[in-house]
PALO-523793 format. One record per residue (C-alpha): x, y, z; residue in three letters. Coordinates in steps of 0.2 Angstrom, whole numbers, plus 5000, padded with zeros to 4 digits. Layout:
BEGIN
XYZALA/...
***
This chain:
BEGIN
496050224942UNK/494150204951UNK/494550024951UNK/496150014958UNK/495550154970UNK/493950034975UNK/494849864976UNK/496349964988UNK/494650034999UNK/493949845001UNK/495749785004UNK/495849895021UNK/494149835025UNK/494149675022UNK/495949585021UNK/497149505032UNK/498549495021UNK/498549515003UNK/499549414989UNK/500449504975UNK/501249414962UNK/502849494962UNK/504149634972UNK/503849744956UNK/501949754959UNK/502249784977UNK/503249944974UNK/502149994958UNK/500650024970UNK/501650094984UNK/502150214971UNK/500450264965UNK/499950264982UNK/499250084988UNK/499950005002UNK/499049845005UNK/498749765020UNK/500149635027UNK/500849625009UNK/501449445006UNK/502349394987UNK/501849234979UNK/502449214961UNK/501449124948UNK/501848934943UNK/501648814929UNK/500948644928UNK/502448504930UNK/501648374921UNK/501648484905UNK/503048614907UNK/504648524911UNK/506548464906UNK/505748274900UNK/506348254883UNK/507248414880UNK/508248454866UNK/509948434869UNK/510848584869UNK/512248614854UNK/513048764846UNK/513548694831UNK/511948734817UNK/510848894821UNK/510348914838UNK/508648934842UNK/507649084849UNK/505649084854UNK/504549224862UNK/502649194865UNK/501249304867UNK/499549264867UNK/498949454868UNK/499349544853UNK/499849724865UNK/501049784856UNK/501749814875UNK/502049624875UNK/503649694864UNK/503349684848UNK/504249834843UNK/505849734847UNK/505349584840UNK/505049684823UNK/506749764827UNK/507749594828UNK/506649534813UNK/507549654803UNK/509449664812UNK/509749494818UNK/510849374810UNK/509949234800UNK/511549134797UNK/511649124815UNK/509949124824UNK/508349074817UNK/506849144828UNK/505149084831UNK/503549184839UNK/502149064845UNK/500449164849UNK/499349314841UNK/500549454833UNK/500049614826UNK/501449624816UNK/502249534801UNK/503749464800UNK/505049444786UNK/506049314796UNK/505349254811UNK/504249104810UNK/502649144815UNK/501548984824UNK/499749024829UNK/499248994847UNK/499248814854UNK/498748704867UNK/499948714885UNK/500448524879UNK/501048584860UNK/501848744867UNK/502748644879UNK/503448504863UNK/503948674854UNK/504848754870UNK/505948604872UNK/506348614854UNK/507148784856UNK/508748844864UNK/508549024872UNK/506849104876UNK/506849314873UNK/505349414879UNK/505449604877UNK/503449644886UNK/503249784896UNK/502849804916UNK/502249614917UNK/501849584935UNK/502349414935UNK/502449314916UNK/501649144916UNK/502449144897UNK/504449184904UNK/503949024918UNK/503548894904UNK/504948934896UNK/506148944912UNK/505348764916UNK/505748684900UNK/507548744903UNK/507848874890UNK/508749024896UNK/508149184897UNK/508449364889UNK/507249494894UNK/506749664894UNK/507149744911UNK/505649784915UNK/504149724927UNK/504349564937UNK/505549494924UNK/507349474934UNK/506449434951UNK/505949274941UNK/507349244928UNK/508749274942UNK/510249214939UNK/509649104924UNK/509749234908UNK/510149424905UNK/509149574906UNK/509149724893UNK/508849894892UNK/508849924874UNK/508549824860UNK/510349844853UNK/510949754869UNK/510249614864UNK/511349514851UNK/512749524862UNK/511849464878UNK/511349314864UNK/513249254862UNK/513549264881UNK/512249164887UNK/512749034869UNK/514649034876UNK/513948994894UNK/512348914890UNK/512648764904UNK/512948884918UNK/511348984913UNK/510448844912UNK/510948754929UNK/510548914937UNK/508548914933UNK/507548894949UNK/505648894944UNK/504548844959UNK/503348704958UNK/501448714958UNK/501348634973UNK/502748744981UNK/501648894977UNK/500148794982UNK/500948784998UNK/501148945002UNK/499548994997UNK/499048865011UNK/500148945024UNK/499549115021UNK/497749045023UNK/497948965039UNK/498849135047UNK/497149225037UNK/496249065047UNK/496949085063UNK/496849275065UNK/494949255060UNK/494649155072UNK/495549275086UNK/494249415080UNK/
***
């Protein structure tokens, strides 16, 4: 609270405009009080070269089709408590599930990979069908971008930044129990989903970092 109370103190003094990540951040301040100074939202992005459609697996729902999560941080507010949960109630004959990253739990039927490199994780993304994150109040997650970039469809938590980046390009949950139906949807319109991605490039973003600096620039230079 002293931090957040300091860094909203120096924003008045000091700042322009300010850059949040996402709409959700913007109003979780307002709520707690912070209003920030000419507010401007800049979501994150992902590397192009490394996080992209080039050699993709096909999709096809004949065989198992392919979940993934990824978490680097082992919180168990990155959504463990429903990856534990689908663990234990999915169907094996027709999913199989893998988690790449740090997990505080253990599995019985996910396949567990430790953390890679961007370049490995982006090889395994391509390999996978739909990705499913279930974290709490992310701000903007760089892990939900990769995957969006790689082409897999999306089901998430509802919660955080998650839909302002996802869009129209997966489904959003409440509870847990939600999500092996929102799974058959998005397999029995998996094209649609996956045509309706939008995921900004780096140098979008960089872009627009670069417009806000010359407005910051230009109403420097009026003082």
């Amino acid at each position: 609270q002293g931090l957040d109370d300091l860094c909203h103190k120096l924003n008045h003094q000091l700042a322009v405009m300010t850059i949040l990540q996402s709409n959700y951040v913007l109003t979780a301040n307002a709520k707690l009080g912070y209003c920030y100074v000419n507010p401007v939202i800049i979501k994150n992005a992902v590397d192009k070269d490394i996080f992209n459609r080039i050699n993709r697996k096909p999709f096809s729902s004949e065989g198992k089709i392919k979940i993934i999560s990824t978490s680097w941080s082992k919180n168990l507010n990155k959504g463990f408590e429903v990856y534990r949960w689908l663990d234990a109630n999915l169907d094996w004959e027709r999913y199989s599930y893998t988690f790449v990253g740090n997990s505080p739990v253990t599995f019985n039927n996910i396949k567990v990979i430790n953390a890679v490199s961007s370049e490995k994780l982006a090889k395994i993304l391509k390999q996978h069908d739909i990705y499913l994150t279930a974290s709490k109040n992310d701000p903007c997650s760089n892990a939900l971008i990769e995957a969006l970039a790689c082409g897999l469809p999306a089901i998430f938590f509802n919660s955080g930044g998650h839909g302002e980046i996802v869009g129209w390009g997966g489904l959003g949950f409440k509870d847990q129990s939600e999500i092996p139906g929102l799974l058959e949807t998005v397999v029995d319109h998996y094209e649609m989903f996956q045509n309706l991605i939008t995921v900004e490039s780096i140098d979008q973003i960089a872009e627009k970092y670069y417009q806000v600096l010359k407005i910051v620039a230009l109403a420097v230079k009026k003082e």
